[in-house]
GUVEX-498718 format. One record per atom (N, C-alpha, C, O, CB): x, y, z; residue in three letters. Coordinates in pm, whole numbers, padded with zeros to 5 digits, always signed. Last residue first. Glycine has a CB too. Layout:
N
XYZALA/...
This chain:
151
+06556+14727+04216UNK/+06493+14873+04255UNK/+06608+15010+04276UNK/+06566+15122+04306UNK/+06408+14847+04415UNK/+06707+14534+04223UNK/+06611+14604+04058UNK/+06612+14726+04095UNK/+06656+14822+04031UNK/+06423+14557+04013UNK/+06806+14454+04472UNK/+06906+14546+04385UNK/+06866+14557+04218UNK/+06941+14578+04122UNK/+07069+14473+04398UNK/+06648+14316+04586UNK/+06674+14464+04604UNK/+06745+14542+04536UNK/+06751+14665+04534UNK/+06717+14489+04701UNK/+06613+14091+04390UNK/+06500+14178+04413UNK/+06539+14293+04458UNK/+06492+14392+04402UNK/+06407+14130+04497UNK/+06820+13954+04440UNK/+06836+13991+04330UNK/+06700+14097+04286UNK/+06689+14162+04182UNK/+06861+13863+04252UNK/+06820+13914+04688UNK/+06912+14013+04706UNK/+06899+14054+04518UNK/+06952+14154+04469UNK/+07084+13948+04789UNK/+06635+13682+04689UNK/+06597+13798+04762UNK/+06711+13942+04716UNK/+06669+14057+04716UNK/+06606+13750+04937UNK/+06759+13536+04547UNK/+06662+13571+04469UNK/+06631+13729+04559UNK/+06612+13842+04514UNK/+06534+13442+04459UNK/+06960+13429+04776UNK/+07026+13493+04666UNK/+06899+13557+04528UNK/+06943+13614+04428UNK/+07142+13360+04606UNK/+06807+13276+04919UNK/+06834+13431+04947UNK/+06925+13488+04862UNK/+06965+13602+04884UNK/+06885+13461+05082UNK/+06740+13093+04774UNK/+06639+13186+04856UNK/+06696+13314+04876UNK/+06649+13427+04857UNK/+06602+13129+04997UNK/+06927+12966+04780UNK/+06877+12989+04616UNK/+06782+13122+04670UNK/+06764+13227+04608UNK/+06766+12824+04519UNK/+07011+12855+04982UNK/+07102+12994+04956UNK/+07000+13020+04794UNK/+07033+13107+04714UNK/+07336+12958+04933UNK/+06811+12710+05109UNK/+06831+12816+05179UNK/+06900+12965+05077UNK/+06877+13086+05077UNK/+06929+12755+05301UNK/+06901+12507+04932UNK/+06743+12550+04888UNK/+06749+12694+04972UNK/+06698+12791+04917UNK/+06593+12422+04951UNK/+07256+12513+04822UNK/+07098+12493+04938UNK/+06978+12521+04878UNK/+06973+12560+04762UNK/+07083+12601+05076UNK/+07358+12407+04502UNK/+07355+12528+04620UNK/+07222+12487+04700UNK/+07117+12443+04655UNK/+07341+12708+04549UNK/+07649+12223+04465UNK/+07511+12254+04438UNK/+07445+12343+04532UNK/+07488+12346+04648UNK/+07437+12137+04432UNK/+07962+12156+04248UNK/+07866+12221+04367UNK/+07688+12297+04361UNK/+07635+12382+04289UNK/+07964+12343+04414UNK/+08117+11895+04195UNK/+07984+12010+04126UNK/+07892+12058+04253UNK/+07798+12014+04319UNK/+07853+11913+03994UNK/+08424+11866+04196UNK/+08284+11833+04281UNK/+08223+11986+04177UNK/+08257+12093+04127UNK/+08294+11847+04522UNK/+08665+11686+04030UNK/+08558+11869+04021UNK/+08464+11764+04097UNK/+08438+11645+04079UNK/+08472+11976+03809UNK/+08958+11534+04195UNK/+08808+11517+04113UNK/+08745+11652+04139UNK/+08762+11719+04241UNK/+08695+11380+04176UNK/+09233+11364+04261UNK/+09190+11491+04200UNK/+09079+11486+04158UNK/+09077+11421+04054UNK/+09258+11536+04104UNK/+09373+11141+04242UNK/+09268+11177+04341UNK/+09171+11269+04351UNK/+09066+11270+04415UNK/+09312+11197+04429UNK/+09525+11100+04013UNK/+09419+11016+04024UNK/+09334+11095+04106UNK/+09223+11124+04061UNK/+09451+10879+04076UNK/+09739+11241+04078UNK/+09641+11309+03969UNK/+09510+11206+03980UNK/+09398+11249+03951UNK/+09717+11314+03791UNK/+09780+11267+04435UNK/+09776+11219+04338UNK/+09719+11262+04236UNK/+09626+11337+04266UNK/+09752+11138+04355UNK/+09863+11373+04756UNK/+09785+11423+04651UNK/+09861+11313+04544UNK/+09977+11277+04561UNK/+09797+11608+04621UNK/+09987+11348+05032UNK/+09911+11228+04984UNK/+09816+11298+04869UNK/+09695+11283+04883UNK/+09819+11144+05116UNK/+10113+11599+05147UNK/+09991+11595+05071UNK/+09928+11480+05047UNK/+09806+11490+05037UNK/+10005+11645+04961UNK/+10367+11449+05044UNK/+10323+11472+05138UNK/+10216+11511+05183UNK/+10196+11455+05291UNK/+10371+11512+05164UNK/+10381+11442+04763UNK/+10370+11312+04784UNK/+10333+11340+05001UNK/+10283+11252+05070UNK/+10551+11212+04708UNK/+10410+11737+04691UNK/+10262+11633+04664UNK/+10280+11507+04733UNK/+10173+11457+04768UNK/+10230+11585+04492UNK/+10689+11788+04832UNK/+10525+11779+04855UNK/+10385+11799+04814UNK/+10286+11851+04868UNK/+10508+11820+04917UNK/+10769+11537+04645UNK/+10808+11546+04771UNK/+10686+11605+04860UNK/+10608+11540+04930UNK/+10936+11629+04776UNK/+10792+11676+04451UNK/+10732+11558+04430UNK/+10714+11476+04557UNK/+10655+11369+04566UNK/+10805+11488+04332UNK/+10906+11943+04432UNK/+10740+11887+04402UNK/+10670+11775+04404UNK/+10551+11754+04378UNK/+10704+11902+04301UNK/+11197+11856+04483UNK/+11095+11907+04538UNK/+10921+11936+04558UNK/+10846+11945+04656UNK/+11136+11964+04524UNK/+11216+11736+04214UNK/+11191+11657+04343UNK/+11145+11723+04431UNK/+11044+11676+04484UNK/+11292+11597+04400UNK/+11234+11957+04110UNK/+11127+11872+04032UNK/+11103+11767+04170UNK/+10994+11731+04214UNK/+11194+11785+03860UNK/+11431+12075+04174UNK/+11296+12152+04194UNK/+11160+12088+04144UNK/+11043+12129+04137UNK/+11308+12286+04121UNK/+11648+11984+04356UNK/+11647+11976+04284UNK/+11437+12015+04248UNK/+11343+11968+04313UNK/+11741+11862+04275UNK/+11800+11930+04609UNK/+11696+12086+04579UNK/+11665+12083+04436UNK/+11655+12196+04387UNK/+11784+12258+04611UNK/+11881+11646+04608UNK/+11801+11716+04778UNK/+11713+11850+04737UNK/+11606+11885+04788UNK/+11954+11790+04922UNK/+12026+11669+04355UNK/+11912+11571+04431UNK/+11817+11573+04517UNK/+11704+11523+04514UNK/+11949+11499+04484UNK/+12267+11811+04462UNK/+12147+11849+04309UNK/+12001+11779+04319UNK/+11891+11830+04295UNK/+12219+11771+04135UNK/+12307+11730+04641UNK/+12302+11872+04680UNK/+12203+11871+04549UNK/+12091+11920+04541UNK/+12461+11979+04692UNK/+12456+11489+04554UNK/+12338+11514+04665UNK/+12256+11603+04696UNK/+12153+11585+04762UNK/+12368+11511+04761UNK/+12621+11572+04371UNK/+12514+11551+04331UNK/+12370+11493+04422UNK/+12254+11466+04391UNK/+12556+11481+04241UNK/+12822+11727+04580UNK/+12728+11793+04436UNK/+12607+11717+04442UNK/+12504+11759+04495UNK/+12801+11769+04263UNK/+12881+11463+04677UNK/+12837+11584+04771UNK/+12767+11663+04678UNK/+12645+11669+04693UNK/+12957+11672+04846UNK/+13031+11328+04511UNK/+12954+11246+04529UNK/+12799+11405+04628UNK/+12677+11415+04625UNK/+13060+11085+04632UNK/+13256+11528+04440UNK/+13099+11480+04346UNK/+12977+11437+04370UNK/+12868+11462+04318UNK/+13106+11385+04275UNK/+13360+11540+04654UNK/+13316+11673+04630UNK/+13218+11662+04521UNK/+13126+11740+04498UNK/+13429+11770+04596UNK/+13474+11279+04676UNK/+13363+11312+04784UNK/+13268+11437+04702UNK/+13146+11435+04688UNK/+13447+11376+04954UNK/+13634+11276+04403UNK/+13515+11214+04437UNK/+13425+11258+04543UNK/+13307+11277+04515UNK/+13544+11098+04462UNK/+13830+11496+04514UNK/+13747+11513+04476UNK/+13640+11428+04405UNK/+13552+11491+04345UNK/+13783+11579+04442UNK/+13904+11301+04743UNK/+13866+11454+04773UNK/+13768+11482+04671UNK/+13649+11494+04698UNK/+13992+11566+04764UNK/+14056+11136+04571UNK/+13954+11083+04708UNK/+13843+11186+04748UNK/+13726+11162+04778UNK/+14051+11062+04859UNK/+14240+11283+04463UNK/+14139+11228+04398UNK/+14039+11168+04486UNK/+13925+11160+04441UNK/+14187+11140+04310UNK/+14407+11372+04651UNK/+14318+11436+04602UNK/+14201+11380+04535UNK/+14086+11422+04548UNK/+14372+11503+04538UNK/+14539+11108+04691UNK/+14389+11189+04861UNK/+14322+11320+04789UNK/+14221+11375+04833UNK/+14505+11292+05079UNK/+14656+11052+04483UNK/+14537+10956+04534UNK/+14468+11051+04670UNK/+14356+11041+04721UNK/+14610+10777+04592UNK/+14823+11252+04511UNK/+14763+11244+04420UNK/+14652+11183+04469UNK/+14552+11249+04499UNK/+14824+11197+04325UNK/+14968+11181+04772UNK/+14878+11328+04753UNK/+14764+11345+04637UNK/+14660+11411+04643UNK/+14986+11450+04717UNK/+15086+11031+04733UNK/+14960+11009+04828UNK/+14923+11110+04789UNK/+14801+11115+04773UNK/+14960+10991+04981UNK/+15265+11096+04551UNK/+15195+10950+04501UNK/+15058+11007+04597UNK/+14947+11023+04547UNK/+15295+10758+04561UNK/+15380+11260+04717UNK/+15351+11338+04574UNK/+15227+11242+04526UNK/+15121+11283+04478UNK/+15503+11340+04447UNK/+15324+11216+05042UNK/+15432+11179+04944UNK/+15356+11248+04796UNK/+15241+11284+04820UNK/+15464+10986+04942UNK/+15247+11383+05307UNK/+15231+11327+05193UNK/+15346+11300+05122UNK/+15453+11357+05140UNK/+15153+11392+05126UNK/+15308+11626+05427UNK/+15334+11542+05507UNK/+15380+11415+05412UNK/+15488+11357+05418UNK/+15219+11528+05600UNK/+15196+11868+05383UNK/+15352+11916+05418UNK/+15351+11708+05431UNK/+15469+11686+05459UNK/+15395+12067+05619UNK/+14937+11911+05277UNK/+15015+11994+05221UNK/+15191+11989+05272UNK/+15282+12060+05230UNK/+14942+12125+05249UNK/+14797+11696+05391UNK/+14796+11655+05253UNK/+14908+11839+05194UNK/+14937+11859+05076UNK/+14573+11622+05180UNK/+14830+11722+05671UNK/+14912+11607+05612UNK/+14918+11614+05460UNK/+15008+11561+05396UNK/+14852+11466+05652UNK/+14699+11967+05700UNK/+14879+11967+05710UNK/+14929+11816+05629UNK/+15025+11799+05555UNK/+14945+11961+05919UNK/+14462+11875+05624UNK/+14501+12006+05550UNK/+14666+11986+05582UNK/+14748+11990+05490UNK/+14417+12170+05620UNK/+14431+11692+05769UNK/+14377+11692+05672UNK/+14455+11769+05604UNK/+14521+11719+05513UNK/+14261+11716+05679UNK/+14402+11858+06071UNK/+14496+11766+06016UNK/+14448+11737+05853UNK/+14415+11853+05831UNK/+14497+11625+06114UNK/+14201+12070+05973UNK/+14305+12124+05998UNK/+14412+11971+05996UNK/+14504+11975+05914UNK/+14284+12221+06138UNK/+13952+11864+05975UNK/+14028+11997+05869UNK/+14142+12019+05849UNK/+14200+12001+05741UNK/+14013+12122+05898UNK/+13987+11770+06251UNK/+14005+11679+06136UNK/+14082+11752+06020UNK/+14195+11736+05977UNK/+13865+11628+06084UNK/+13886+12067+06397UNK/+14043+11951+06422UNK/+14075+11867+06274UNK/+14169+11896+06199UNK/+14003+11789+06573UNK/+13659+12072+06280UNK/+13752+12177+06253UNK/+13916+12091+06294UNK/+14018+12071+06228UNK/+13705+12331+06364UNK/+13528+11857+06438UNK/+13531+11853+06232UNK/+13690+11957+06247UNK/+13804+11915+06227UNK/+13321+11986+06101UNK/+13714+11698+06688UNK/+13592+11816+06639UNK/+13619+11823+06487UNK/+13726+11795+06433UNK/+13611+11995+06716UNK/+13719+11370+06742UNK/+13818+11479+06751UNK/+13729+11594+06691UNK/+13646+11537+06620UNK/+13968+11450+06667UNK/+13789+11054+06931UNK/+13635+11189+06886UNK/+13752+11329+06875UNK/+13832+11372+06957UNK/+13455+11231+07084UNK/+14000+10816+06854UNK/+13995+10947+06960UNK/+13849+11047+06882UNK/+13853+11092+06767UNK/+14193+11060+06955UNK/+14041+10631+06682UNK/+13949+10633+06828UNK/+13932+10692+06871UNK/+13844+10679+06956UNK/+13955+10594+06918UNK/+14259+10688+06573UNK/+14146+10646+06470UNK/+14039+10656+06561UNK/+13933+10693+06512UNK/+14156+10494+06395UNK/+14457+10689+06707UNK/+14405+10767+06653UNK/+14315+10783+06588UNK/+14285+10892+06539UNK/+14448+10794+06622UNK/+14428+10439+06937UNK/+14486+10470+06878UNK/+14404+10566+06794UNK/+14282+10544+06795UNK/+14546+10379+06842UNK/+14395+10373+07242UNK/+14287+10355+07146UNK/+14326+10365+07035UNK/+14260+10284+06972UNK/+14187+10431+07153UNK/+14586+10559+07356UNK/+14568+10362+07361UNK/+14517+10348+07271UNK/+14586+10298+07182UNK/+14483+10268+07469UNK/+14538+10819+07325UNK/+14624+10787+07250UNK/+14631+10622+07276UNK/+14698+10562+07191UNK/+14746+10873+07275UNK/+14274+10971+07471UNK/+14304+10883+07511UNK/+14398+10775+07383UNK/+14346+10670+07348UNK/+14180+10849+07572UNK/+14349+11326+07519UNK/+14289+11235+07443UNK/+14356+11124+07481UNK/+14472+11133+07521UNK/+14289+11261+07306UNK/+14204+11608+07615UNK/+14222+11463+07711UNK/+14222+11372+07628UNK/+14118+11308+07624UNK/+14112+11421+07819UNK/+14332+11928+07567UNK/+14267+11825+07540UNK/+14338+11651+07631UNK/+14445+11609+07675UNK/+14275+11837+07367UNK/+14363+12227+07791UNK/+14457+12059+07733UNK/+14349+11943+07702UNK/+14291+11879+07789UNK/+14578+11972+07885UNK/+14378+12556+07743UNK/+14261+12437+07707UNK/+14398+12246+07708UNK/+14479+12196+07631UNK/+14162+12500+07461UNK/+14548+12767+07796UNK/+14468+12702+07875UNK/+14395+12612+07857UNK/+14332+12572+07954UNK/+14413+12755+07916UNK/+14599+12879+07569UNK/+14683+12766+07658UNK/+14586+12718+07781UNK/+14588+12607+07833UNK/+14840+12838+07729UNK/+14537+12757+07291UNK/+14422+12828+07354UNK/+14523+12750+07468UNK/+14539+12628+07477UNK/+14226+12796+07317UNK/+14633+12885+06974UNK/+14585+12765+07035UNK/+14524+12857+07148UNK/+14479+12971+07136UNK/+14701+12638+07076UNK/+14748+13081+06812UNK/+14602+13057+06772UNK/+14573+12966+06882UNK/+14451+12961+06892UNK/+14571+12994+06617UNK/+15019+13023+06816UNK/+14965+13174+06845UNK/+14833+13180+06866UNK/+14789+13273+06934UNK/+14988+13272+06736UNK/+15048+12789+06688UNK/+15079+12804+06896UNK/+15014+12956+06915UNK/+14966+12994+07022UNK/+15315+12813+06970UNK/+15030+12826+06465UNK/+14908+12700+06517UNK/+14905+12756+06689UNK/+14815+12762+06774UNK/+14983+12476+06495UNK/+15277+12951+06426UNK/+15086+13035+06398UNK/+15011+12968+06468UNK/+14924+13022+06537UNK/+14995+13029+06233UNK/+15449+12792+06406UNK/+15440+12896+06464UNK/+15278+12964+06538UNK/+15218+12998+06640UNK/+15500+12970+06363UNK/+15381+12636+06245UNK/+15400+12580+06362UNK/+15345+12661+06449UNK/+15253+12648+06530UNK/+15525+12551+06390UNK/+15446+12830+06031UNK/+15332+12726+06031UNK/+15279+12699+06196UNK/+15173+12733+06249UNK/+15396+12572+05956UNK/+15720+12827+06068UNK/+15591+12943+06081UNK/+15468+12869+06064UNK/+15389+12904+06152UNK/+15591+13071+05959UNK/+15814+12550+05996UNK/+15827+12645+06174UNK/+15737+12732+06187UNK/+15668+12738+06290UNK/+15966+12745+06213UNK/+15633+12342+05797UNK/+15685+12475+05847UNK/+15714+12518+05987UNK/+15630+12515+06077UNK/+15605+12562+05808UNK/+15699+11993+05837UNK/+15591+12133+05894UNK/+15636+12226+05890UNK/+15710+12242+05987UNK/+15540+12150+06024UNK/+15873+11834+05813UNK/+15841+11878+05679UNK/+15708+11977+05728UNK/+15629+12023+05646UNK/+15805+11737+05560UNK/+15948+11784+06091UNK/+15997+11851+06022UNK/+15972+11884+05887UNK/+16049+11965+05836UNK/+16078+11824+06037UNK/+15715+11579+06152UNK/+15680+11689+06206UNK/+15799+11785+06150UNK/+15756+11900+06157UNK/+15662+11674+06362UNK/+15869+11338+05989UNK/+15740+11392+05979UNK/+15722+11511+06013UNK/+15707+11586+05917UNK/+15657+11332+06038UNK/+16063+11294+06175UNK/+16097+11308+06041UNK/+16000+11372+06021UNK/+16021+11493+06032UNK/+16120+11200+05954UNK/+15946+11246+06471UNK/+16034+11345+06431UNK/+16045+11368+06226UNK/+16029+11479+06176UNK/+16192+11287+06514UNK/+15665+11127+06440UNK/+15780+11112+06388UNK/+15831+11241+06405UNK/+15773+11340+06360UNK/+15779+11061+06259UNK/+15372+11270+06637UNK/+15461+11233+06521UNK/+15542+11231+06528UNK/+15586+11311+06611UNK/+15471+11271+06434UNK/+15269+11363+06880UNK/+15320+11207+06898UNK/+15383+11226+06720UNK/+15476+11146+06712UNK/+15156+11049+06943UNK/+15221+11618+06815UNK/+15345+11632+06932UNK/+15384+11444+06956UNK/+15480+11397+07018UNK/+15265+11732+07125UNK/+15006+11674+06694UNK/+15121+11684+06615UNK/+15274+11640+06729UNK/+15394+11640+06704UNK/+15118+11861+06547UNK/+14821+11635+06913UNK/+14836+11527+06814UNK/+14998+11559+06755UNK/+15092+11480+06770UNK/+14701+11536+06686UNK/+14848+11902+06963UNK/+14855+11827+07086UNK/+14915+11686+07013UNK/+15024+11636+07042UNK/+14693+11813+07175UNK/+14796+12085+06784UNK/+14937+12088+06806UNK/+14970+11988+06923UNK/+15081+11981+06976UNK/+14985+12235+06838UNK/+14532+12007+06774UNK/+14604+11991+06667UNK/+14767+11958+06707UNK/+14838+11861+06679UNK/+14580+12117+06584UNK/+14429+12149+06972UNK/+14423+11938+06919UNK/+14491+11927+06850UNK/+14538+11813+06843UNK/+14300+11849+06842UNK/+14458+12359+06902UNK/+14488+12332+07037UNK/+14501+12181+07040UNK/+14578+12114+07108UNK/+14380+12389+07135UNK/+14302+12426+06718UNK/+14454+12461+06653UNK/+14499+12370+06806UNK/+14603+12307+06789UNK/+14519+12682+06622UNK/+14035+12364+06791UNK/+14090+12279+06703UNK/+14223+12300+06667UNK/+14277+12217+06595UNK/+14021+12275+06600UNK/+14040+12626+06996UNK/+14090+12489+07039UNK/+14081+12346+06980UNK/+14100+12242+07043UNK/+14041+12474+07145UNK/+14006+12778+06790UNK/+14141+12769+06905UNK/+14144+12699+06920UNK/+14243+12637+06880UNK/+14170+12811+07016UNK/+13809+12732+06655UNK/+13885+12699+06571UNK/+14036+12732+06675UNK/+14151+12710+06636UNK/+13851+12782+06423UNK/+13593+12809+06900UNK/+13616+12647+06837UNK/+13744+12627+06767UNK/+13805+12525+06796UNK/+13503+12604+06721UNK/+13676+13069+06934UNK/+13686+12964+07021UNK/+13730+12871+06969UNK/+13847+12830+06968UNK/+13590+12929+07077UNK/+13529+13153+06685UNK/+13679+13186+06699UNK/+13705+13091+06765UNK/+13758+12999+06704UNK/+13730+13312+06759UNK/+13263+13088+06713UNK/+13351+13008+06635UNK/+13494+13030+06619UNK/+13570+12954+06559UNK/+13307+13007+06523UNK/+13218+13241+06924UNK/+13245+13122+06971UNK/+13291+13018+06855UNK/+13339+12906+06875UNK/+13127+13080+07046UNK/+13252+13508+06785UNK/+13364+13448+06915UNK/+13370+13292+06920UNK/+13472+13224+06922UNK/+13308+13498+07084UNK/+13075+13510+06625UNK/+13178+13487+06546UNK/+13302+13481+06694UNK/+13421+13450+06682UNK/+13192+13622+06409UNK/+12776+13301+06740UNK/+12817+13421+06691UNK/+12994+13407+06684UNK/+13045+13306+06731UNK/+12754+13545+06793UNK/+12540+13077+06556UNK/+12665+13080+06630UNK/+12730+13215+06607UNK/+12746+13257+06493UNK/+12759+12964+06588UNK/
């Protein structure tokens, strides 16, 4: 992805953003910075109007990762209560464990080997020295070549 079209994307996640932020509580949407605010409208994209279908209720609407982020990020820095904040950090950073140790699991270099041998269908069982035996053809001509090269 080159660095316009992720510019793009993150416009018109500031563009969902300030679309959603427009059904909150008055009370709510005042613990948002104005500059804050500010920035989100500088960054949006006027021409883009998301179509979201608010019946369904918010939980329903398909919204892009970068959208989520970005709510995520305002509710747990302006919106929260001190109590929620605590508990959505700690939520946070369980995920960020649970995500480590997937990450340790998935490249982990012993599983990796085990992964492909086991793709391989190789086993230590399967493993056997063949004793290789040579043609009657190659004994032949390996005497021959041991004749030209006396002389």
């Amino acid at each position: 992805m080159n660095s316009s079209a992720g510019m793009n994307e993150y416009r018109i996640a500031t563009t969902e953003v300030l679309c959603i932020l427009e059904y909150l509580p008055k009370e709510m949407k005042e613990n948002i910075p104005a500059n804050f605010l500010k920035f989100l409208n500088e960054q949006s994209l006027p021409d883009y109007k998301p179509n979201f279908d608010y019946s369904q209720g918010l939980d329903n609407i398909k919204l892009r990762n970068k959208t989520k982020a970005l709510l995520a990020m305002i509710y747990r820095n302006y919106i929260c209560t001190e109590k929620e904040r605590a508990e959505y950090d700690e939520i946070l950073d369980k995920n960020e464990k649970v995500y480590q140790n997937e990450l340790k699991e998935k490249y982990n270099s012993d599983n990796l080997f085990k992964k492909e041998r086991n793709k391989n269908n190789f086993t230590s069982d399967e493993v056997q020295l063949v004793e290789y035996k040579e043609s009657f053809f190659t004994k032949i001509f390996n005497m021959i070549k041991k004749i030209f090269h006396r002389e």
